[in-house]
matplotlib code that plots the C-alpha trace (Angstrom):
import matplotlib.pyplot as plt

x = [103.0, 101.0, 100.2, 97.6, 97.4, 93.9, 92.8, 94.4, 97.8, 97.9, 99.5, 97.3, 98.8, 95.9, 98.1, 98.6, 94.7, 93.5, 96.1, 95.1, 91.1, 91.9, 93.7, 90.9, 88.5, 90.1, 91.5, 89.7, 89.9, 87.4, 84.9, 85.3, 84.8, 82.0, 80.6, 81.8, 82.2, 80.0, 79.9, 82.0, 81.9, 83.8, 82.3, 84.5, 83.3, 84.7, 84.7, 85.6, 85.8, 82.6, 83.1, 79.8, 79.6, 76.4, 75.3, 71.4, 72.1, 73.4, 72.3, 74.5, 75.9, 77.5, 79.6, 82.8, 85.0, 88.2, 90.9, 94.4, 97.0, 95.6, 93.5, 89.7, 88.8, 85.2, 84.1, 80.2, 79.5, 76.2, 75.3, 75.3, 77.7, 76.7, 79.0, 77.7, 78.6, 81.9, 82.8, 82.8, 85.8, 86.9, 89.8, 90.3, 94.1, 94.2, 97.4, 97.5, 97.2, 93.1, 94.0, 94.9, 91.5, 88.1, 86.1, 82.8, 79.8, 76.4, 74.3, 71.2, 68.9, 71.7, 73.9, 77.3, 78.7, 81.9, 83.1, 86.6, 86.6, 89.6, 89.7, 89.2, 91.8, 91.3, 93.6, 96.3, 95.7, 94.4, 90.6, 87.3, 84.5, 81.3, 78.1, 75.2]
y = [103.9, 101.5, 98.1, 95.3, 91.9, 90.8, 87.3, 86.2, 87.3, 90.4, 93.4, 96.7, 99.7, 102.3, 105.0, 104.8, 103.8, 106.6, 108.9, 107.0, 108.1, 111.3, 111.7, 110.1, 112.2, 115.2, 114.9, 117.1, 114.8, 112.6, 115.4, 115.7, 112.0, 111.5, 114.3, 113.2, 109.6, 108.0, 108.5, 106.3, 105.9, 104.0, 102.9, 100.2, 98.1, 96.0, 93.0, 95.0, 97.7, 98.5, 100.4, 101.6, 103.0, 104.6, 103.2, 104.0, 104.4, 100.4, 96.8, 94.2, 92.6, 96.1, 97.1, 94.8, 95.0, 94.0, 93.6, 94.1, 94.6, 97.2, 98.8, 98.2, 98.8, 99.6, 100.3, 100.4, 101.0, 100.5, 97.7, 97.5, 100.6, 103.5, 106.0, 109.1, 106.7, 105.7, 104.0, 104.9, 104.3, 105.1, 103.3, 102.7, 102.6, 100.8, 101.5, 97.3, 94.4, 93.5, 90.6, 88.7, 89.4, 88.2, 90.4, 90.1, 92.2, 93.1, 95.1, 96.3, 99.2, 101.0, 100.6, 98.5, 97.5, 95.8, 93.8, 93.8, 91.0, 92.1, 89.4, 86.5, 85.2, 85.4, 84.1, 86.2, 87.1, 89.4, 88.6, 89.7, 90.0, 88.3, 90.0, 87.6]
z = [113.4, 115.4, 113.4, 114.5, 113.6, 112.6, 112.8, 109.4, 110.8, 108.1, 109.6, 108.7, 109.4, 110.8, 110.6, 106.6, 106.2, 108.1, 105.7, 102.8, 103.3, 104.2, 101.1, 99.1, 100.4, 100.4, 96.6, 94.2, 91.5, 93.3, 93.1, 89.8, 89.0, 91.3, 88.6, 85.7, 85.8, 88.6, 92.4, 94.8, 98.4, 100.9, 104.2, 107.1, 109.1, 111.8, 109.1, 105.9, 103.6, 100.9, 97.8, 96.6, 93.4, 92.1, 88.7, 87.9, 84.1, 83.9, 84.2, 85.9, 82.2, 81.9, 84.8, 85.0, 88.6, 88.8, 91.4, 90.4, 93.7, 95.9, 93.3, 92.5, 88.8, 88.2, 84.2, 83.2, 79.3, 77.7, 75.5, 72.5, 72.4, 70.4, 69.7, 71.6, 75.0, 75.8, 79.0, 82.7, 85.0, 88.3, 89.8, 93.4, 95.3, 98.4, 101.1, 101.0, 98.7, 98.2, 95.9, 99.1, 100.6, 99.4, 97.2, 96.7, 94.6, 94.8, 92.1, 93.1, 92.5, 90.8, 93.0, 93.1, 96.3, 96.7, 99.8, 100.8, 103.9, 106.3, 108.0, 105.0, 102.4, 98.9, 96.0, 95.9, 92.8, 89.9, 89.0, 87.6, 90.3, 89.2, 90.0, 90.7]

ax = plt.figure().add_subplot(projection="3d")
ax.plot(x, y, z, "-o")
ax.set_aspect("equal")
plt.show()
């Protein structure tokens, strides 16, 4: 397995990210939650990874993200809750630790994007993303 330092000194193994997509994408559980619950992609970039999850039926004040070690929690339920709705989740497994990286969120047009920076710091730790 090769590894590569990035500018933040944070060794990423390409090997186990390239695995780790391929097993994402090729899971049939994904299919089934892109269907059931909401559609997810995942794009890369040179700077960072972006989550998008496709949420037409919500507003912003309804969709919560959260990042909890490698994972990325993503729940949308209606307000006020009725009980024919319950909520949407999807829950995303990194191969590394994103709580160490900074996360940021957009919500437009239906659509949620995440940004996980590769290169930039976050806090280390557990937290809510707020969308603007």
């Amino acid at each position: 397995m090769t590894k590569k330092k990035d500018d933040q000194n944070q060794d990423v193994d390409f090997d186990l990210v390239e695995k780790w997509l391929e097993n994402y994408f090729l899971d049939p559980l994904t299919s089934y939650y892109d269907q059931t619950q909401f559609q997810i992609d995942v794009y890369e970039t040179d700077k960072e990874w972006i989550v998008e999850a496709i949420l037409n039926e919500f507003e912003a004040s309804e969709i919560q993200v959260y990042i909890e070690e490698e994972k990325i929690i993503i729940s949308a339920s209606k307000y006020p809750p009725s009980p024919d709705q319950q909520t949407r989740i999807r829950t995303i497994d990194f191969p590394y630790k994103i709580n160490q990286q900074k996360v940021s969120a957009s919500f437009s047009n239906g659509i949620l994007e995440v940004f996980i920076s590769k290169t930039e710091k976050g806090s280390g730790k557990n937290r809510f993303i707020t969308l603007p």
